[in-house]
C-alpha positions as CSV (number, residue, x, y, z in Angstrom):
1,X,-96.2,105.8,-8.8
2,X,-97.9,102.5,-8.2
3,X,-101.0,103.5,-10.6
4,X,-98.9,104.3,-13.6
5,X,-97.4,100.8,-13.0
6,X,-99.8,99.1,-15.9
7,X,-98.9,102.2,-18.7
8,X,-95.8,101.3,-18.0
9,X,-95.5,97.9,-18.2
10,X,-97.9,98.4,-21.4
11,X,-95.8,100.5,-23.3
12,X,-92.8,98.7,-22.1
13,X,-94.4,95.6,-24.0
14,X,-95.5,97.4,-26.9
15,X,-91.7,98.8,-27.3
16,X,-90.6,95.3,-26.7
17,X,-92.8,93.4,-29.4
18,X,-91.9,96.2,-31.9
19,X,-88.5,95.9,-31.4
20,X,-88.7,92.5,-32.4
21,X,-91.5,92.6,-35.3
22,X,-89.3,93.4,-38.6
23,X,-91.9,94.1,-42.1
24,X,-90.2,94.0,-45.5
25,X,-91.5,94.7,-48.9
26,X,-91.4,91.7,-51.1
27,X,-93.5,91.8,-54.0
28,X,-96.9,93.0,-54.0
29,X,-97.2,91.8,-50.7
30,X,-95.4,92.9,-47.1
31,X,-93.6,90.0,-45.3
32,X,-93.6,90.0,-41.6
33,X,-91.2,88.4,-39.2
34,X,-92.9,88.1,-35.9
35,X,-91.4,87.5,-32.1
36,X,-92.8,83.6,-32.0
37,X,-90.3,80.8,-32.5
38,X,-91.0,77.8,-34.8
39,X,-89.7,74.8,-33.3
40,X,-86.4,75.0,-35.2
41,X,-85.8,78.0,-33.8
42,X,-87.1,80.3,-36.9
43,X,-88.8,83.1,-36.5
44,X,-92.8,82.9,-37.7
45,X,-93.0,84.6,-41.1
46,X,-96.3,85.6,-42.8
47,X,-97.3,88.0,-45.2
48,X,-99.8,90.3,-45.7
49,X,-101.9,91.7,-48.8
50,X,-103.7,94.4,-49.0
51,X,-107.6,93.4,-50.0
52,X,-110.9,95.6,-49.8
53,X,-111.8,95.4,-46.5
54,X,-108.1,95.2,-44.5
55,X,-105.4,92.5,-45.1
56,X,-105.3,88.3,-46.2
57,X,-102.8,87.0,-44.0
58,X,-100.8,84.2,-45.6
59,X,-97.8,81.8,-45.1
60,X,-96.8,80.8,-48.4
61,X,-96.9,77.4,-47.8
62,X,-94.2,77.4,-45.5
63,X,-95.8,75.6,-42.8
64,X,-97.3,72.4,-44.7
65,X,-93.6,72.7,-46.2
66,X,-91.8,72.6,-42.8
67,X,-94.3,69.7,-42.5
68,X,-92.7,67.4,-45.1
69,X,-88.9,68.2,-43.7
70,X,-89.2,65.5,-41.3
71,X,-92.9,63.0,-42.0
72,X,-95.6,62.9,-44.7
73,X,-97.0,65.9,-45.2
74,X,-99.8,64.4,-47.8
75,X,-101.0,63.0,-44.4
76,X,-102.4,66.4,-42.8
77,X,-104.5,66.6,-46.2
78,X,-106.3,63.6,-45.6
79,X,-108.4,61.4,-43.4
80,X,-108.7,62.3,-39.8
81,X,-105.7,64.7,-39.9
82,X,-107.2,66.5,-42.0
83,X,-110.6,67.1,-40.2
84,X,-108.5,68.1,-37.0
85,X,-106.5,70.6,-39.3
86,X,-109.5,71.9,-40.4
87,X,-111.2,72.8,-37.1
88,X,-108.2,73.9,-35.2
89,X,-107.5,76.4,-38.2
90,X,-111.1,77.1,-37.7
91,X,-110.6,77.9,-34.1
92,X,-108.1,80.7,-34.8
93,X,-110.1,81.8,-37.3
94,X,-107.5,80.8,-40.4
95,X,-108.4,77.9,-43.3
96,X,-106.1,75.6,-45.5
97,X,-106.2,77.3,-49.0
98,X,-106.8,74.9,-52.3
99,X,-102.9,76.4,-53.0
100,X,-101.8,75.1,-50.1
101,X,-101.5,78.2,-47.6
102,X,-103.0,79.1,-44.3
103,X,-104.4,82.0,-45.0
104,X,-107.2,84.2,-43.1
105,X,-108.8,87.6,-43.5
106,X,-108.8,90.7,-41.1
107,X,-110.5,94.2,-40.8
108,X,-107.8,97.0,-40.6
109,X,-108.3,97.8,-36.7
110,X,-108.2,94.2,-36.2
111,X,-104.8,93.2,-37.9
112,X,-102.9,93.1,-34.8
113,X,-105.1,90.5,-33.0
114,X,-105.6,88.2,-36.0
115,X,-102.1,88.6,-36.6
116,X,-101.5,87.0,-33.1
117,X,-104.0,84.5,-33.0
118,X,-103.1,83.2,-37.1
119,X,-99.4,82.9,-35.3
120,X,-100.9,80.7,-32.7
121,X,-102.6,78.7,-35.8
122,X,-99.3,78.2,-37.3
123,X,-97.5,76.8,-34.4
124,X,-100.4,74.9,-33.3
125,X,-100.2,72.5,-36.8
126,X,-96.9,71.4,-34.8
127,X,-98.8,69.2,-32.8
128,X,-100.1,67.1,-35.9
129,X,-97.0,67.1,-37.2
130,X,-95.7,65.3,-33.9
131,X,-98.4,62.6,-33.6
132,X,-95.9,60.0,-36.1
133,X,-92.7,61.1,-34.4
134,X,-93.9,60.6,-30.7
135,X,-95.5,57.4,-31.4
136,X,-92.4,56.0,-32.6
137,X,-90.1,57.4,-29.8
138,X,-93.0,56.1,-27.1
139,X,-92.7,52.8,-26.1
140,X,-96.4,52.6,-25.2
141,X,-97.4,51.0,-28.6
142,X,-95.0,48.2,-27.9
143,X,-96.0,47.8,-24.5
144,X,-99.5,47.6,-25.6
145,X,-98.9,45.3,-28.4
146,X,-97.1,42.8,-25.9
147,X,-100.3,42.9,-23.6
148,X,-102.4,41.8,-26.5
149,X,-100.4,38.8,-27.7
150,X,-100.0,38.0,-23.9
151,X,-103.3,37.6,-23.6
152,X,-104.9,36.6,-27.2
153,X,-101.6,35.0,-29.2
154,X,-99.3,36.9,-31.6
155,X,-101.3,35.1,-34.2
156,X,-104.4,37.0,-33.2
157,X,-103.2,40.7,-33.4
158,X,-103.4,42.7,-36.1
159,X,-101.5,46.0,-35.8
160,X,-102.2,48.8,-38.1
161,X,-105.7,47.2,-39.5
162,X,-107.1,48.8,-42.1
163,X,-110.7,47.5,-42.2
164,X,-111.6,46.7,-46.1
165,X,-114.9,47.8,-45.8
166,X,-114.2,51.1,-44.6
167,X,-113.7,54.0,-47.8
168,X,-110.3,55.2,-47.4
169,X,-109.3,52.9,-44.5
170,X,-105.5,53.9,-45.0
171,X,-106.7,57.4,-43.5
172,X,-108.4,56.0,-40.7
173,X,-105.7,53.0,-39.5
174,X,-107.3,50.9,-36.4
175,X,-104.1,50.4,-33.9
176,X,-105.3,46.6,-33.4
177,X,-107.7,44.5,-34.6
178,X,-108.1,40.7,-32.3
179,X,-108.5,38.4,-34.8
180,X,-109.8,35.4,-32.5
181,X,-113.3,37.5,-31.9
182,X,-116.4,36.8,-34.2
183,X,-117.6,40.4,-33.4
184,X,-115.1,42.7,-34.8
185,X,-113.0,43.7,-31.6
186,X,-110.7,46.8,-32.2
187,X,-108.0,48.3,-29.6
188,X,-107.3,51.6,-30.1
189,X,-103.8,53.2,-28.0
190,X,-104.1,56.6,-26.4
191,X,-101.3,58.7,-25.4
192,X,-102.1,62.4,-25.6
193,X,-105.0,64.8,-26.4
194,X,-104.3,64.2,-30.0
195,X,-104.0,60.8,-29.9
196,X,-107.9,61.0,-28.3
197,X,-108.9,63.6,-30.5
198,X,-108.0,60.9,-33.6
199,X,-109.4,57.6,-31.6
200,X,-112.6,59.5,-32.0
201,X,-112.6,60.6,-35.1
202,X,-111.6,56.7,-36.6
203,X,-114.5,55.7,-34.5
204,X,-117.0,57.4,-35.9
205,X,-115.9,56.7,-39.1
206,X,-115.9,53.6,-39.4
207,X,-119.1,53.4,-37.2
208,X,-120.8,54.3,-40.4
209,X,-119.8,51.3,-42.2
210,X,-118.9,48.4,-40.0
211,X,-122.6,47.1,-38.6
212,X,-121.4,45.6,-35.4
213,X,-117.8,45.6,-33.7
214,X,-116.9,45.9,-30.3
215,X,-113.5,48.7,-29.2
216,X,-111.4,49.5,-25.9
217,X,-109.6,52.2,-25.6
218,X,-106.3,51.8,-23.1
219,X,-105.0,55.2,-22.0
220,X,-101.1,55.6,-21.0
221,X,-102.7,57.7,-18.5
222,X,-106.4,59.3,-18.8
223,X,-106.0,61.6,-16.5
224,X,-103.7,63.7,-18.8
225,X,-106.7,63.9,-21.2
226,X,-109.0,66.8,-21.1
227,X,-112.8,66.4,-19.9
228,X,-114.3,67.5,-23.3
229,X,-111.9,65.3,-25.4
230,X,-112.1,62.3,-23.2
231,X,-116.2,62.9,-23.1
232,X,-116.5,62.5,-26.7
233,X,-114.3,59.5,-27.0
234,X,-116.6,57.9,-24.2
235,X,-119.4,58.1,-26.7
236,X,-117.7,56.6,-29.2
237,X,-115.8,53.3,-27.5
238,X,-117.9,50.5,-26.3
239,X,-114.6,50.3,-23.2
240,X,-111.9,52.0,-21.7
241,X,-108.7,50.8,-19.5
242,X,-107.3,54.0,-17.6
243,X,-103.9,52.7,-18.2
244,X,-101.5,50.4,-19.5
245,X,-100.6,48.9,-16.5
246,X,-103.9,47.7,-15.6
247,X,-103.1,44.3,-17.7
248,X,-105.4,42.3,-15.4
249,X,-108.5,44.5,-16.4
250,X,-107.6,44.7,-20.1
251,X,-107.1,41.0,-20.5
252,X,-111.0,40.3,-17.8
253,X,-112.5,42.7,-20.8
254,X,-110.8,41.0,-23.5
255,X,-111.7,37.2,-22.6
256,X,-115.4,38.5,-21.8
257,X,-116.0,40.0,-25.5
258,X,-114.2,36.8,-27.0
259,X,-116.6,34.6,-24.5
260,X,-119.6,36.2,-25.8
261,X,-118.9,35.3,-29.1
């Protein structure tokens, strides 16, 4: 009894997902409805067209459009959101179509799989959707701000600096810029994985076209980051302060740049 145990629970699965996957004609194309929930409690819905080696999975556009029902969806297109789009589409092997759709391709005995993993794709965009929403419910940013003008004067930080010799430096937005230091000093706020994953990117950006400047990064905490993401933003940040409370150590850092100068 015990060794049919996995059949089992396989085809109990398999009658379970069915149940719940509903396909529809519409058009020249079949629409699916598929058993994972967007976060407004719809149902993922893609469709699929027929092409000459299997299927072109595609959304329509719905998810850049759910995108735009609550921030700026022009902001995934561009900048640093937009390089992170890219590769985690990449990841799941899907793309960002010129129209507008995340779409992706699939061999016939493979459509189940990619069907799964383009799903994943879809909900994953979520989390760059969320990077405007949680930084305005966090307080973190205004915690962070205060520890600067503590230490430096209100009159010295610049929030939101968008360095005027940097191409497109509305896409690549510096948290804060210290004013006082001769040596460009950035500050850069880290809250989340995505929030590390962006630090990096704006980094090595504007790397390419500011000669000298000096950056800290101050982590809510870092030990919620990931080893890989928080090993690349090592290599591109001159410092780092493991968390917000440690005011003593970001102010010891701050005075010793502004000293140097």
């Amino acid at each position: 009894m015990l060794s049919n145990t996995p059949d089992a629970i396989k085809r109990l699965l398999c009658e379970s997902w069915c149940s719940e996957l509903e396909v529809a004609q519409d058009g020249d194309a079949l629409r699916l409805s598929m058993p994972l929930l967007e976060p407004d409690g719809d149902y993922v819905t893609v469709w699929l067209r027929q092409t000459m080696g299997g299927w072109r999975i595609e959304d329509a556009g719905t998810t850049l459009m759910r995108a735009s029902y609550d921030s700026d969806a022009s902001a995934l297109l561009r900048g640093p959101r937009r390089v992170l789009l890219d590769k985690m589409l990449a990841e799941y092997g899907a793309r960002l179509a010129d129209d507008g759709q995340i779409v992706c391709e699939s061999d016939e005995q493979l459509l189940g799989v990619s069907l799964l993993r383009y799903g994943q794709a879809m909900l994953r965009v979520n989390d760059l959707r969320s990077w405007n929403r949680t930084r305005v419910a966090s307080t973190f940013f205004d915690d962070l701000k205060l520890s600067l003008t503590e230490i430096v004067g209100i009159d010295n930080v610049i929030e939101n600096y968008r360095a005027p010799e940097v191409p497109d430096a509305a896409d690549y937005p510096i948290d804060f810029s210290i004013r006082s230091a001769r040596t460009p000093l950035f500050v850069f706020g880290v809250t989340s994985q995505e929030r590390a994953r962006l630090a990096t990117i704006v980094l090595q950006h504007i790397d390419q076209y500011i000669e000298r400047f000096d950056s800290i990064v101050v982590f809510q905490d870092a030990g919620a980051i990931p080893g890989s993401d928080l090993r690349r933003l090592m290599n591109a940040a001159n410092d780092m302060i493991d968390s917000i409370d440690a005011k003593a150590a970001l102010a010891k850092k701050i005075h010793h740049r502004l000293r140097a100068t």
